[in-house]
C-alpha positions in Angstrom: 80.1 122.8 129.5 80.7 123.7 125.7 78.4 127.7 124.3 75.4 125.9 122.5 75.6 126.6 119.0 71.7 126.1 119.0 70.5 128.8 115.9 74.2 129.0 113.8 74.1 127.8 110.4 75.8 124.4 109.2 76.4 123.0 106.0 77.2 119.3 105.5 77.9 118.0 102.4 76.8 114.7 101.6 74.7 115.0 104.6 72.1 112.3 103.2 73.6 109.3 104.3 76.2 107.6 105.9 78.8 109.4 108.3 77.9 112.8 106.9 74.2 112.1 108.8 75.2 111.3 111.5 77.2 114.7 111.9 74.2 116.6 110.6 72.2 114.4 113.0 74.5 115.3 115.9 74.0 119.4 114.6 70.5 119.0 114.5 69.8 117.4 117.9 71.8 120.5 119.2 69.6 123.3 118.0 71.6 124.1 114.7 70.3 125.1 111.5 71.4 122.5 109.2 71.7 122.9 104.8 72.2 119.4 103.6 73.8 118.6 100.5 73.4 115.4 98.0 73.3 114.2 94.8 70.3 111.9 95.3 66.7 113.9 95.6 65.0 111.0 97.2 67.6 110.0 99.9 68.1 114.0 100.4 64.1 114.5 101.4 64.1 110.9 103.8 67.4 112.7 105.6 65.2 115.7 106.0 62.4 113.9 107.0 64.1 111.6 109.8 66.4 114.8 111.1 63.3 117.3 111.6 61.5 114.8 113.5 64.2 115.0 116.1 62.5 118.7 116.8 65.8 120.5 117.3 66.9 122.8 114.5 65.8 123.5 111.4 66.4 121.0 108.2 66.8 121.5 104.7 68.5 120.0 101.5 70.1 121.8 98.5 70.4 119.5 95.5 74.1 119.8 94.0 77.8 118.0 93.1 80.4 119.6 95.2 82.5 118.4 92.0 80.8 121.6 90.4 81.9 125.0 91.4 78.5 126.4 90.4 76.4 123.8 92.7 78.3 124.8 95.8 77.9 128.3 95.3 74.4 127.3 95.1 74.7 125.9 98.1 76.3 128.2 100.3 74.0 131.0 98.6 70.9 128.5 99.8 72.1 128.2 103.3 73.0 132.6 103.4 69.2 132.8 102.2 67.7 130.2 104.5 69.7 130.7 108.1 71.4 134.1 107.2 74.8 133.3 107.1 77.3 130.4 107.4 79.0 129.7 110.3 79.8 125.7 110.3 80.8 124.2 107.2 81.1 120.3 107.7 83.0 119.6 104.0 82.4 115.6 104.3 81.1 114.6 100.7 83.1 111.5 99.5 83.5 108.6 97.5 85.2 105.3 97.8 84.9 103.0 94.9 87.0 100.1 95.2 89.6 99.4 92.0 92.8 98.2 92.0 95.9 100.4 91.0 96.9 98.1 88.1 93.3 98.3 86.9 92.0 102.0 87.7 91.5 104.3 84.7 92.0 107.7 84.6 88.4 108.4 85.2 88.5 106.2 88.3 91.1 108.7 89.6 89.6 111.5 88.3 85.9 110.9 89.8 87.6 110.3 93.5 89.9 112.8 93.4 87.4 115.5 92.0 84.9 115.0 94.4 86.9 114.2 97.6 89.8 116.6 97.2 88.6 118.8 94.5 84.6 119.0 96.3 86.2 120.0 99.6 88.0 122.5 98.2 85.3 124.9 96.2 82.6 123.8 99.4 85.4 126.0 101.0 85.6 128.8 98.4 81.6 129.0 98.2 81.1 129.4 101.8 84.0 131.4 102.6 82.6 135.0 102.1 80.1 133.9 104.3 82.1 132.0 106.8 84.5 134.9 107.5 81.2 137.6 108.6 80.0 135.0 110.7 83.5 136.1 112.9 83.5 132.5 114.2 83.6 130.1 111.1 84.4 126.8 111.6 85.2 124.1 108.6 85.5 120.7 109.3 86.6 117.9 107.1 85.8 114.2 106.7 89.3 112.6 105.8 90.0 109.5 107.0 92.5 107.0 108.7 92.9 105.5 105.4 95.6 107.7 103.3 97.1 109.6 106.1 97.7 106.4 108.0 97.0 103.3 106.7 96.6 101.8 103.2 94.2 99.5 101.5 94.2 97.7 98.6 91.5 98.9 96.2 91.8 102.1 97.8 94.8 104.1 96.5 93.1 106.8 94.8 90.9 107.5 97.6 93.9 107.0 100.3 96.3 109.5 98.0 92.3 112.3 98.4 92.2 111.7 102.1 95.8 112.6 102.8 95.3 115.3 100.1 92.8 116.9 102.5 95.1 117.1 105.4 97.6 119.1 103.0 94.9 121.3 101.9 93.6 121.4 105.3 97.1 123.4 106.8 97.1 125.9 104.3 94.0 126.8 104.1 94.4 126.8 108.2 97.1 129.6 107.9 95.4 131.3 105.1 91.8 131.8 106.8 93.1 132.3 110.6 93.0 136.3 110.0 89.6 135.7 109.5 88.8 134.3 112.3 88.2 130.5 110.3 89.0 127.7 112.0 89.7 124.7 109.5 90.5 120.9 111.1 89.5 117.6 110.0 88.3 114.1 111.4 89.7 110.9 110.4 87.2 108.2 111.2 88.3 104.4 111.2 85.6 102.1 110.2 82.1 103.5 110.9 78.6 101.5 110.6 77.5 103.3 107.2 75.4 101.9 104.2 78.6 101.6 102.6 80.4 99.8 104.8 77.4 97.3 104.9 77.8 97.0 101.5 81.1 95.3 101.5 79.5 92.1 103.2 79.5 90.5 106.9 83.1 88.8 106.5 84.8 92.4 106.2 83.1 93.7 108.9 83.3 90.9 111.4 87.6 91.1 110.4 87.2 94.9 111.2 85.8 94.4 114.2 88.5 91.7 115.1 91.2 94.7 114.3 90.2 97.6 116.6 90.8 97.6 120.1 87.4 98.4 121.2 86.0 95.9 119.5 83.3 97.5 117.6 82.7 99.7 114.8 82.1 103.5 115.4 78.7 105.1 114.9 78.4 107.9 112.4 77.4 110.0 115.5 80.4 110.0 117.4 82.2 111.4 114.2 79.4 114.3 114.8 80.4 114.6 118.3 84.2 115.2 117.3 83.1 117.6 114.3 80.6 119.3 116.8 84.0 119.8 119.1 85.7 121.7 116.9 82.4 123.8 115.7 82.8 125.0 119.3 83.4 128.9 121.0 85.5 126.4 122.9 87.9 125.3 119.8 88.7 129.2 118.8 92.2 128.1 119.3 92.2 125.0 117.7 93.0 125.0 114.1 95.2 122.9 111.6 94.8 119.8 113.3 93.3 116.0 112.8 91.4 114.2 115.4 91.6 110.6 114.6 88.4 108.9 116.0 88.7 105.1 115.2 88.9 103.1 118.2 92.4 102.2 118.6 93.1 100.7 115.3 95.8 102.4 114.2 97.7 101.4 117.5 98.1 97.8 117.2 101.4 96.7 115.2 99.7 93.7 114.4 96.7 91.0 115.4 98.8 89.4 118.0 98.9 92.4 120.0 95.5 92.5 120.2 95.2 88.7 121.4 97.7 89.4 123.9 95.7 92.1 125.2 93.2 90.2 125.9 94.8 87.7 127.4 
């Protein structure tokens, strides 16, 4: 049995859609008071809408770019106002626009990097005064297997933000443990999002065919590993990556999934 963290504050950023719902989802369902954040007004009231009908915590959006210093400090000051503090910050905004190296532009690189590395990093800064009175903050990032593990094509600027994360992620660790701030991060494999939907039935069906489970994961069981380390339980945890992908970084190739299965 894990403390309930039923009333603490969590932010998620880009907590509208995708992976980053399903963690607010996960929050919600166990009594937290969850601040969304999005770029999208429309797709930021439907997430409030569907969460508070789950009748656990309370819901709410703040409009904002976590590309822009002075929207996350909006932000955090929003959740402070709203729940009275900040004790969860879930940093998960990200973008993955698919380009390849010998055709991305500067701007390509500049857009990923800005809000995946760059956005994690000032969500940080924004909510850290309030993080540290909560006396039991907790930061959780959204990297992913892609960059700290594996590669793929199309995907180098957002592979070189993910690893980026985990860099960022161990310093900051050291730095904020005498505050009592936990920082660790998730690296999901291929989730069921809108965006993976997006890049047709043929990649997902050759997904599927490359994790050991032989499924994708739901955006809820990334929650459920962010949750984890949002714990009383996790104190003692900090500085470290849960990878929660199914089993497909283990295989060296397809044929030791066939042999596997017989």
């Amino acid at each position: 049995m894990f403390t309930s963290v039923a009333g603490r504050s969590v932010v998620v950023t880009g907590g509208t859609r995708g992976i980053g719902k399903g963690i607010a989802r996960v929050f919600t369902r166990a009594g937290a008071d969850v601040l969304l954040t999005g770029r999208d007004k429309d797709a930021a009231e439907a997430a409030v809408d569907e969460l508070a009908a789950l009748g656990g915590g309370r819901v709410s959006y703040a409009l904002g770019d976590v590309a822009s210093a002075a929207d996350c400090a909006l932000m955090a000051a929003a959740a402070v106002e709203r729940h009275g503090g900040i004790d969860v910050l879930c940093a998960n905004a990200g973008i993955f626009p698919d380009v390849l190296l010998r055709d991305m532009s500067e701007a390509d690189m500049d857009l990923v990097l800005g809000t995946n590395v760059k956005g994690a990093m000032l969500a940080v800064q924004a909510c850290l005064p309030a993080l540290a009175s909560s006396g039991r903050g907790r930061i959780v990032l959204t990297s992913s297997i892609t960059g700290p593990i594996t590669g793929y094509p199309g995907w180098a600027h957002y592979g070189a933000s993910k690893a980026a994360q985990l860099g960022f992620m161990r310093t900051a660790a050291i730095e904020l443990a005498p505050m009592g701030i936990t920082v660790n991060a998730v690296l999901p494999g291929n989730v069921a999002t809108e965006g993976l939907a997006d890049l047709g039935p043929d990649y997902r069906a050759a997904m599927e065919a490359s994790i050991p489970m032989g499924r994708l994961g739901e955006v809820e069981e990334i929650g459920y590993a962010a949750l984890f380390f949002a714990t009383d339980e996790a104190g003692y945890v900090t500085g470290q990556a849960l990878t929660v992908d199914g089993g497909q970084v283990l295989p060296e190739s397809l044929d030791a999934l066939k042999a596997a299965t017989g």
